[in-house]
C-alpha positions in Angstrom: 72.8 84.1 110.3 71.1 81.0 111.7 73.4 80.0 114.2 72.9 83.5 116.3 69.5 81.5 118.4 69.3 84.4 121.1 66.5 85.1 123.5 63.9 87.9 122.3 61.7 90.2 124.5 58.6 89.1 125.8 56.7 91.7 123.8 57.2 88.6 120.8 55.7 86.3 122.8 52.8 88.1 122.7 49.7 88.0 119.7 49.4 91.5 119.8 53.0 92.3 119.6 52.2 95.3 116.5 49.1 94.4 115.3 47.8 97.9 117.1 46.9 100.4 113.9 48.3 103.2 115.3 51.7 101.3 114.6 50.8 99.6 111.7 51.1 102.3 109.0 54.9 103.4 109.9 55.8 100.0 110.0 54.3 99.2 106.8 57.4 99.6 104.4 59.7 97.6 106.8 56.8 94.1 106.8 57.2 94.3 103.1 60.5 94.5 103.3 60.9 91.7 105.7 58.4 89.6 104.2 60.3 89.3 101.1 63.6 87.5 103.6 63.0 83.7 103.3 64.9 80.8 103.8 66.0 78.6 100.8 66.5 74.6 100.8 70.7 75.5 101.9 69.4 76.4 105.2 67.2 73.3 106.0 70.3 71.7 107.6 70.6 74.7 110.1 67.1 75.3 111.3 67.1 72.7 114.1 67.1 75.4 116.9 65.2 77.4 115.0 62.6 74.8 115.0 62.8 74.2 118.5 62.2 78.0 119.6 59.6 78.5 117.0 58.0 75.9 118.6 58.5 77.0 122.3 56.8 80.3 121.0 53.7 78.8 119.4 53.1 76.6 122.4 53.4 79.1 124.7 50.5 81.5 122.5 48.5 78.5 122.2 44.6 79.5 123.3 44.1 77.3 126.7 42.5 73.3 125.7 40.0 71.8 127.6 42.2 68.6 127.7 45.5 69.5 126.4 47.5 66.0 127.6 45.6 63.9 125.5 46.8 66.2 122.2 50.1 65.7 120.9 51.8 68.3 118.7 55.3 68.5 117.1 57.0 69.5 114.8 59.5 67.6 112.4 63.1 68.7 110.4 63.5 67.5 106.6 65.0 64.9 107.7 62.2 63.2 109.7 63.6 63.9 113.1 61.3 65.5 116.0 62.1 69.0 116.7 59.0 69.6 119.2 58.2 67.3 122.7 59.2 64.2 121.5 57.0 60.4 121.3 56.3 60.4 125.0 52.7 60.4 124.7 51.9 58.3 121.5 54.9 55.5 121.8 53.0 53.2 120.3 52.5 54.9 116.9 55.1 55.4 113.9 54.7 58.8 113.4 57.5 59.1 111.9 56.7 56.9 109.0 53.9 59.4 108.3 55.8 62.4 108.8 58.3 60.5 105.9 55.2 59.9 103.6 54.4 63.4 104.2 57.9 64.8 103.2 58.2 62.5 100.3 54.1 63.8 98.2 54.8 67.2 99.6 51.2 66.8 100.7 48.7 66.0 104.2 48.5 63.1 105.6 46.1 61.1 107.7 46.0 58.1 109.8 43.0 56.5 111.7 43.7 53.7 113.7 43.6 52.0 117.3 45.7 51.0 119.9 45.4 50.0 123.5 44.6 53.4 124.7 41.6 53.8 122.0 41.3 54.9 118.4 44.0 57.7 118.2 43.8 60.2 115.2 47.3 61.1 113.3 47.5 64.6 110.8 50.1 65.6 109.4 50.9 68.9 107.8 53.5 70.2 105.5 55.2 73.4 106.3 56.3 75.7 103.2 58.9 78.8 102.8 56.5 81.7 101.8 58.6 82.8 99.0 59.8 79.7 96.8 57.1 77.2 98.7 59.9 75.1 99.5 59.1 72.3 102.7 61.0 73.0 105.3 58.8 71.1 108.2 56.0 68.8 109.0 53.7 70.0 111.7 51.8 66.7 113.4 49.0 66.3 115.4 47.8 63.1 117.7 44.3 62.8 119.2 42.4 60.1 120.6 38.9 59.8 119.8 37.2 61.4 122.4 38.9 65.0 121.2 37.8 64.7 117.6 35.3 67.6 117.5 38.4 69.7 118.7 41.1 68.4 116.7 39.6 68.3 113.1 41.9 68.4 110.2 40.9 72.9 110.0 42.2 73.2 113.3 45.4 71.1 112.6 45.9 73.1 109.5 44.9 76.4 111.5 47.7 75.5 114.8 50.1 75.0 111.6 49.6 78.1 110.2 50.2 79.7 113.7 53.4 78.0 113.9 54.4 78.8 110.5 53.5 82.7 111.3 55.8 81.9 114.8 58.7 80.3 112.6 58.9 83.8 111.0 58.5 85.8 113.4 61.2 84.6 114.9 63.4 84.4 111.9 62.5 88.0 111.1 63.8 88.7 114.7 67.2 86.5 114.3 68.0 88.8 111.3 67.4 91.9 112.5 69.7 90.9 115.3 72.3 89.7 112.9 71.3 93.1 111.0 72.0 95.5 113.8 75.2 92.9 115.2 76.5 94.1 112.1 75.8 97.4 112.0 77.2 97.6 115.3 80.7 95.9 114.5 81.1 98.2 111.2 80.3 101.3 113.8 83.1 99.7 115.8 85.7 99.2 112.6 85.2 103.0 111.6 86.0 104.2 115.2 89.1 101.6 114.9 89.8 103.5 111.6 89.8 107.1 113.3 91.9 106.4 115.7 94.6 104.3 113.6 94.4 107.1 111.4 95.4 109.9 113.9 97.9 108.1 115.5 99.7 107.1 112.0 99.0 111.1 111.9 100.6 111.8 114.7 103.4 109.6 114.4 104.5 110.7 111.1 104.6 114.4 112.4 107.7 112.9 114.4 111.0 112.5 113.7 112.7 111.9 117.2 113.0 108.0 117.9 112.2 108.1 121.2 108.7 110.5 120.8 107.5 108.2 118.4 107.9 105.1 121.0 106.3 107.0 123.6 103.6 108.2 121.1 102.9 103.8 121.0 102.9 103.3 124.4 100.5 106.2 125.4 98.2 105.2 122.4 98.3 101.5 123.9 97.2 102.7 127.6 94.6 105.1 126.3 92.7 102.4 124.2 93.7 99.2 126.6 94.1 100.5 130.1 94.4 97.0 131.4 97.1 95.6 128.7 100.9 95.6 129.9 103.2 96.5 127.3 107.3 96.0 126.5 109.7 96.9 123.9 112.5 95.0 123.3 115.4 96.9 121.1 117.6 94.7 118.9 120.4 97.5 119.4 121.5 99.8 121.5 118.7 102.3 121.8 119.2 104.7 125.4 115.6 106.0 126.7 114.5 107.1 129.7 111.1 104.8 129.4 111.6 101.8 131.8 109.4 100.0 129.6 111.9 99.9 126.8 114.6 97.5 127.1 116.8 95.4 125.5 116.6 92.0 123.9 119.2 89.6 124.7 118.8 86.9 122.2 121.2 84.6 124.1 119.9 85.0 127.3 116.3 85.0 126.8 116.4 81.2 124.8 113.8 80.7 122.5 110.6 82.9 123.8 107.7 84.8 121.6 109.9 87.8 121.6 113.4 86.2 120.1 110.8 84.3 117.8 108.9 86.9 116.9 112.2 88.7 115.9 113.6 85.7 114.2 111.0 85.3 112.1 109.7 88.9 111.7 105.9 88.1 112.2 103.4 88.2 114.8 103.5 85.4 117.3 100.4 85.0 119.5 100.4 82.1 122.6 97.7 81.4 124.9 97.4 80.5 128.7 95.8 80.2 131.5 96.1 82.5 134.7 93.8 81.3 137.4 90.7 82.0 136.0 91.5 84.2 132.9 92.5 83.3 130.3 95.9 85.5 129.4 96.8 86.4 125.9 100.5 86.6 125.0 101.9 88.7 121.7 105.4 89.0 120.3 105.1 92.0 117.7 107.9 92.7 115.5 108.5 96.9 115.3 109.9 96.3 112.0 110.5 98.7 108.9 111.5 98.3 105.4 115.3 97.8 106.0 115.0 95.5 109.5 113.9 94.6 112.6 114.5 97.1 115.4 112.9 95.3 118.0 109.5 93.2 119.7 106.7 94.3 121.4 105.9 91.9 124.2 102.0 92.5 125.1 100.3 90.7 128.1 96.0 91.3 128.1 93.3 89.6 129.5 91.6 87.5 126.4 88.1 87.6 127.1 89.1 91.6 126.7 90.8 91.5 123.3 88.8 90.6 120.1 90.5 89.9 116.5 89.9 93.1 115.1 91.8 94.5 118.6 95.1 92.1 117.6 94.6 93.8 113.8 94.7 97.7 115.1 97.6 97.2 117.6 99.1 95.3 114.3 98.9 97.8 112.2 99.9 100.7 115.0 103.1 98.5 115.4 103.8 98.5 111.6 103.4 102.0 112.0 105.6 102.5 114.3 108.5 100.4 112.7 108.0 103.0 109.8 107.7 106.5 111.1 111.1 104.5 113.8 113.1 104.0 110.7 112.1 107.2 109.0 113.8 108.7 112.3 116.7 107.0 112.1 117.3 107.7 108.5 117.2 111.0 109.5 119.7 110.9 112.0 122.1 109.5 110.0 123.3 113.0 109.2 126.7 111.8 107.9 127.0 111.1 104.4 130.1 109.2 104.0 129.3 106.9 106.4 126.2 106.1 104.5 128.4 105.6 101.5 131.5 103.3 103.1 128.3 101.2 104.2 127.3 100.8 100.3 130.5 100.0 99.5 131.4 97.6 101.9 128.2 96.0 101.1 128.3 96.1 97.1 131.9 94.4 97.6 130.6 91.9 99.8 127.9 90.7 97.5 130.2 91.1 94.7 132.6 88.6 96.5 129.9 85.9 97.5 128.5 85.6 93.3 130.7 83.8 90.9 127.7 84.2 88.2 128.7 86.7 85.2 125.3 87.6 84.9 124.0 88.3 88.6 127.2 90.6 89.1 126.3 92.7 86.3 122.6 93.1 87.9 123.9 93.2 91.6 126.4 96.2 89.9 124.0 97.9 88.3 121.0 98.3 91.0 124.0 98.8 93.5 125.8 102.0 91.7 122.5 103.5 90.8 121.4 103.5 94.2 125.3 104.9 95.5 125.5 107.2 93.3 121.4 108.4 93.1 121.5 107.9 89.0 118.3 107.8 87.0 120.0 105.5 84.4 123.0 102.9 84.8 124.3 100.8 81.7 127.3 98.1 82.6 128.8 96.8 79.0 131.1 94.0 78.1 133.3 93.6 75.3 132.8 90.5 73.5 136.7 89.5 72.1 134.8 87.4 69.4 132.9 90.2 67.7 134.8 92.9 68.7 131.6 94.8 70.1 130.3 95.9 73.1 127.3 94.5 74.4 124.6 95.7 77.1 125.1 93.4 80.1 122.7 95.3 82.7 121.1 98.4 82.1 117.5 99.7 83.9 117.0 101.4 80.3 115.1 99.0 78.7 116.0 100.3 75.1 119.3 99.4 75.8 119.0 96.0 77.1 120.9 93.3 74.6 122.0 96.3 72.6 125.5 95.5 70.7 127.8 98.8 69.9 131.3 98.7 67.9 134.1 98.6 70.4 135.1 102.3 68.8 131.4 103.9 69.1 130.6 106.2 71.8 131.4 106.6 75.5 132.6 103.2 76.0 134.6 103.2 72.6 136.3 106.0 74.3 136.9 104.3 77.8 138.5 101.9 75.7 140.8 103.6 73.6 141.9 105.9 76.7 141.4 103.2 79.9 140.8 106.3 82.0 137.2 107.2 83.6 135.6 110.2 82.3 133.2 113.2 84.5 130.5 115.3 82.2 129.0 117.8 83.4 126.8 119.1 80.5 126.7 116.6 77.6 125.0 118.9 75.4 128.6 121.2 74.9 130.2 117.4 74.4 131.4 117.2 71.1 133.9 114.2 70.8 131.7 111.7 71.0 128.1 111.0 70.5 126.1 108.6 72.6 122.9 106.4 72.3 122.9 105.8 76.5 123.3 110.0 76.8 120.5 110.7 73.9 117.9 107.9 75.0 117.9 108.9 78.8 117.8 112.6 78.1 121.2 113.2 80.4 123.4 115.8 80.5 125.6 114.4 83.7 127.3 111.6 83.5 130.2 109.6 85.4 131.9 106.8 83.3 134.8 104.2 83.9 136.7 101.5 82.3 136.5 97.7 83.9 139.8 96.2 83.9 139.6 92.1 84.0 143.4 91.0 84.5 144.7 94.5 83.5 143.0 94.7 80.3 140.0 96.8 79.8 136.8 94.2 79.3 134.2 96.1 79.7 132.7 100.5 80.8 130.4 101.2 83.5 128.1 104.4 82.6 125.9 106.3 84.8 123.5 109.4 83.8 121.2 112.0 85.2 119.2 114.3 83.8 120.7 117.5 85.4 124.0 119.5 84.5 126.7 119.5 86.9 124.6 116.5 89.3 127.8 114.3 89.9 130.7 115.5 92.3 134.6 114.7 91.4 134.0 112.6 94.8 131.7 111.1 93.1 134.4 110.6 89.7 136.9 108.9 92.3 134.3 106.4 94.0 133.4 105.1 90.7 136.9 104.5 89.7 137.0 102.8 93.2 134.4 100.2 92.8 135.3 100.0 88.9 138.0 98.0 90.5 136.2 95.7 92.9 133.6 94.9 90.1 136.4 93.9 87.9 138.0 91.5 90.3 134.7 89.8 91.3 134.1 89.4 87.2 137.7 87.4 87.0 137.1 85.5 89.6 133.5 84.2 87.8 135.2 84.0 84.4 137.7 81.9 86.3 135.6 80.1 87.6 133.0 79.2 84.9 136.2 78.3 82.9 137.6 75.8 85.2 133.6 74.4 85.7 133.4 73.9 82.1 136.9 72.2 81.5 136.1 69.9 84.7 132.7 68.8 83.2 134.2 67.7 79.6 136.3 65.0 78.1 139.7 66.1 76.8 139.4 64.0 73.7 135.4 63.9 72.4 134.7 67.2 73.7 131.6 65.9 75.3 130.6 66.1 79.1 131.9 63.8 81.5 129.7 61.1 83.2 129.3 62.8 86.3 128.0 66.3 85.0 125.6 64.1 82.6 124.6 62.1 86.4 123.8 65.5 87.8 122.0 66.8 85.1 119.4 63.8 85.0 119.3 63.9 88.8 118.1 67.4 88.3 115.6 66.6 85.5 114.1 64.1 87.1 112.8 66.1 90.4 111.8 69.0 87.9 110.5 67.1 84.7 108.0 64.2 83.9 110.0 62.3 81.7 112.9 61.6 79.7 115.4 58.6 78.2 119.0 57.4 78.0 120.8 55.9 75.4 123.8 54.2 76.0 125.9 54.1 72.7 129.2 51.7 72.3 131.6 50.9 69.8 131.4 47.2 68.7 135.4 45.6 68.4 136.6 48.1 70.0 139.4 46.6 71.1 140.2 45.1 67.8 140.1 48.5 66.1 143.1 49.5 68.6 144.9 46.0 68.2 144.8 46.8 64.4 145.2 50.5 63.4 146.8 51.3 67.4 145.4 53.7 69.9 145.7 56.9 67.7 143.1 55.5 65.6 141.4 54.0 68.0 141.0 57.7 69.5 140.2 59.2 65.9 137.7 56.8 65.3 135.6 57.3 68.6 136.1 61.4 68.2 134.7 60.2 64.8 131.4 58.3 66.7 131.3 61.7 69.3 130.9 64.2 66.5 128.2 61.7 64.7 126.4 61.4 68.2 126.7 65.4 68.5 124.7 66.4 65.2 122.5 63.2 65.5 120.6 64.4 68.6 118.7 67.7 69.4 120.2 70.6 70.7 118.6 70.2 74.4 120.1 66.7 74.5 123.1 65.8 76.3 126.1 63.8 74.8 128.9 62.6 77.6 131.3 60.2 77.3 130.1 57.4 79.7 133.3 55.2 80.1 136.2 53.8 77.5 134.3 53.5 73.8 130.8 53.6 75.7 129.1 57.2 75.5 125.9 58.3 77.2 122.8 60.1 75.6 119.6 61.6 77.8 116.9 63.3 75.8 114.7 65.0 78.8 110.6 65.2 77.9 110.5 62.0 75.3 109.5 58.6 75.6 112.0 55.2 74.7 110.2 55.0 71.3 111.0 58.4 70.2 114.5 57.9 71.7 114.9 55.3 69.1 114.3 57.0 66.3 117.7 59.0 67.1 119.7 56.0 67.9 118.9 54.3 64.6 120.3 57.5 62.6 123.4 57.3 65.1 123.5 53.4 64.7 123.4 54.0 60.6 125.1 57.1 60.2 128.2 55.7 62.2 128.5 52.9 60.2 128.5 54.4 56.7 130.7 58.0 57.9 133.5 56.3 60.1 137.3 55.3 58.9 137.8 52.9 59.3 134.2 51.4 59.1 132.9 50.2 62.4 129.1 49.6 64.0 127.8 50.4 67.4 125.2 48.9 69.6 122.8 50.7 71.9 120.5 50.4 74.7 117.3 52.3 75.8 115.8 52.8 78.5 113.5 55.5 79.8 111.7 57.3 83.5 108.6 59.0 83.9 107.3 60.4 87.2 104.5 57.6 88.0 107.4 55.0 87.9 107.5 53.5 91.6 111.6 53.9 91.2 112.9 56.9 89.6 116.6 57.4 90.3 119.8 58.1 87.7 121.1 54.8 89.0 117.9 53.3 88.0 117.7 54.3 85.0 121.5 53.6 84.3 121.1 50.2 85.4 118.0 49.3 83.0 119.6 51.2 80.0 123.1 49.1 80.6 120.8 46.2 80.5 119.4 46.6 77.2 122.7 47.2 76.2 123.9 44.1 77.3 121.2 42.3 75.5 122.2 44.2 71.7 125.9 42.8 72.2 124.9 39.6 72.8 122.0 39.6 70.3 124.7 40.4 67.3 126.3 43.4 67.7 125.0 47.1 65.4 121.7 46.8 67.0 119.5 48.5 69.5 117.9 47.3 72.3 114.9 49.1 74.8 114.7 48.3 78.0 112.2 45.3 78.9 109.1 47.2 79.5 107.2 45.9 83.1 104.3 47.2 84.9 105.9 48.2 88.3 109.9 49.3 88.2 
């Protein structure tokens, strides 16, 4: 509010400025309710101009002096610097130790003293808020002798009260400028508001492409006469508007309008035209399903506020609605509409080789093909013999398990053929939890076949009779097919990930799925620690009993590793007899608690008997080095040091300030 220093009208220069009676009743109500504003310690940093005009004013209402050189008045911030005249005419006094001295008791001060031009006088007054009697200034006053009968301490104190009652005034003055500013500027914002409003109006009421561009551009010249305006199409769009043209990604580089369309937002660049300053924006006419095209808009700046940018904003968002709404609606052929779904369902089928997210991408993708109110996809689980809910928008349904005989998809199964109801309510072969929970009576259903055999049943419900079309029967069984090759090829490939990522013989992971993993932990997690475990005499073991012992005996050490260790912990077989243990989110000292019931348990269970040694070593995210070779390195390490210490021991790492 402060910053707004503006010049007032000379009426406020003047003492009688209101104090006429005929004006003094009306205004009664608004001086109490001004007196009440105030200015609290926060502002003290920001009344420097304040100060300075204040004073301006009171000098300039000052009754005439007789000798008004030989007087120095001024006026000082909080934090002792001179907001009035300056030290010209007294530089031989410290004033501004007094004016401290004064600031610090909160009181007047005095000072009587000479100097080579005579015995001077110094006063200094406090100045407080009128509300909360906070200081805010010090009001001084320098006189030399021969002026004493006119600058007594009462007329010091009186001048400062008249520049106290011209500190207000003025600050009564700034906010009732800031006051009507902002009165002003909301004005302004509700006219903005009107006319938004009837334009969206208007452009809604449309459903031609090319009225509802020309509705933008005629909106644009009415409000900014002076602002040049061109639309850029991303596709082939025929108009007879010359301002509409299209945008040639290629040719035009990288511009605001192929960035603005790149990135879908508004881009905004500034520059100078001889002496205006030009403002250029790249507007995105964007909807829900794209980009259509850019708005390129040249204006003059000193023209063109923020809240300007904002309405043409929001009339270009707009626009890219009510546009697509159009389009939408010319789109009068329906089975173009649905190849498009389908060639896009399969595409994103293809590209996913994770079970889970092409049951979701099926789901959300038939229910919108096929305009269903409820979807449920179901796999058969060979181990249990059920079927359970993979993906289902019913929430009641979601994890649900059903025998592989129950229902609709016990019938998909027993027949492998789809299956078209139109009333489910004159159904009477099977009952069904999907049909009773949703409340439908139409319903399309279809087998998924995964390498000829039927895996899983795809079901899809609405509430009305007779809703779904034998078109509609066929399309299912279509893309029944596609979603059944794109789950083989996941199954496929989850089952060749998880035979490359484990040892034939321990069944644990391989070291390079267990140096992925920690790579991943550590740029996610805080902390964790690795435990290398290996079989002491190995080699004698296989010299002894031979290498199919030898092999029993570490599956042996494997399985004992296996139920030692939590089930978040990861067991891989690091290299030969030597196997790998990280424990993500504990410290080396908890990790050794495990490895002594490996270390123990491996020598009592084995056959034949044999001990193992172990190193620790552990990472957390304030270590200067954290890195799986690291952390390999200085586990190895302590391993080193139990073999050599002895043999069925364990060893941590060598703990040191800086890694």
């Amino acid at each position: 509010m402060l910053e707004h220093l503006r010049s007032k009208p000379a009426s406020l220069n003047s003492r009688s400025s209101g104090d006429s009676a005929s004006s003094a009743a009306p205004h009664e109500a608004h001086i109490f309710w001004m007196q009440k504003m105030d200015i609290t310690p926060f502002d003290f940093s920001y009344l420097g101009s304040l100060l300075q005009q204040s004073y301006t004013d009171w000098h300039a209402q000052r009754r005439p002096h007789s000798d008004r050189s030989s007087i120095i008045y001024n006026v000082w911030n909080t934090e002792g610097i001179c907001m009035g005249q300056g030290n010209e005419g007294v530089p031989l006094l410290d004033v501004h130790s007094t004016v401290m001295q004064c600031l610090e008791s909160g009181q007047a001060q005095s000072l009587r003293g000479t100097t080579e031009n005579g015995e001077y006088h110094l006063m200094a007054e406090p100045l407080f808020s009128r509300t909360n009697r906070d200081m805010f200034a010090v009001f001084t006053a320098v006189t030399y002798e021969q002026n004493r009968d006119d600058t007594s301490e009462a007329v010091v104190r009186s001048e400062a009260l008249h520049y106290r009652t011209c500190f207000y005034r003025r600050f009564e003055y700034i906010f009732m400028t800031d006051l009507l500013h902002a009165h002003e500027q909301t004005a302004r914002e509700d006219h903005r508001r009107s006319i938004l409003f009837q334009i969206v109006q208007r452009m809604h009421d449309k459903m031609d492409v090319d009225a509802i561009l020309d509705e933008v551009f005629d909106s644009i010249d009415y409000l900014y006469p002076t602002t040049r305006m061109t639309l850029y199409m991303s596709q082939d769009q025929s108009s007879l508007n010359p301002r509409i043209k299209p945008l040639l990604v290629h040719e035009r580089g990288e511009d605001i309008c192929v960035q603005s369309f790149m990135e879908g937002k508004l881009i905004v660049v500034r520059s100078d035209e001889g002496e205006h300053r030009i403002l250029e924006v790249g507007l995105p006419l964007k909807g829900k399903q794209g980009i259509y095209g850019v708005f390129h808009i040249e204006m003059n700046e000193e023209l063109m506020e923020d809240s300007d940018l904002q309405l043409i904003t929001m009339m270009a968002d707009t626009a890219g609605t009510a546009f697509e709404n159009a389009k939408l609606h010319e789109q009068s052929n329906m089975l173009i509409q649905e190849l498009r779904l389908i060639n896009d369902l399969t595409q994103r089928l293809n590209k996913s080789l994770q079970l889970m997210e092409i049951y979701q991408i099926s789901e959300q993708e038939l229910k919108d093909i096929f305009q269903a109110e409820s979807c449920c996809i179901l796999q058969l689980n060979e181990s249990t013999n059920h079927f359970e809910v993979m993906s289902s928008n019913v929430n009641e349904l979601c994890r649900k398990t059903f025998p592989m005989d129950y229902g609709i998809s016990g019938l998909l199964y027993q027949t492998e053929e789809p299956l078209i109801l139109s009333n489910y309510a004159k159904y009477d072969k099977v009952s069904s939890v999907f049909m009773d929970l949703t409340g439908s009576m139409s319903l399309i259903a279809s087998p998924v076949r995964v390498n000829g055999e039927v895996k899983g049943a795809i079901l899809l419900g609405h509430p009305k009779k007779q809703y779904f079309s034998y078109d509609n029967y066929r399309l299912l069984q279509m893309l029944s097919i596609h979603i059944g090759l794109a789950l083989s090829n996941a199954t496929l490939h989850a089952e060749v990930r998880r035979l490359a990522n484990l040892d034939m013989l321990t069944g644990l992971y391989v070291r390079h799925y267990l140096d992925t993993v920690i790579h991943e932990r550590q740029a996610h997690e805080f902390c964790g620690s690795l435990v290398v475990v290996d079989i002491d005499q190995f080699k004698q073991v296989n010299d002894t009993f031979g290498h199919q012992t030898g092999d029993q005996v570490l599956k042996q050490v494997s399985d004992i590793v296996t139920s030692s260790v939590r089930p978040e912990d990861i067991c891989a077989r690091w290299g030969g007899e030597e196997l790998a243990i990280y424990m993500p989110q504990i410290g080396a000292r908890q990790a050794l608690e495990y490895a002594e019931i490996i270390r123990t348990r491996v020598a009592e269970e084995t056959r034949p008997s044999v001990t193992v040694s172990s190193g620790i070593a552990e990472w957390n995210w304030m270590d200067e080095k954290v890195s799986v070779e690291s952390l390999f390195y200085r586990a190895d390490m302590a391993l080193y040091d139990a073999k050599h210490g002895g043999r069925n021991r364990i060893v941590m790492e060598k703990q040191e300030v800086t890694r």
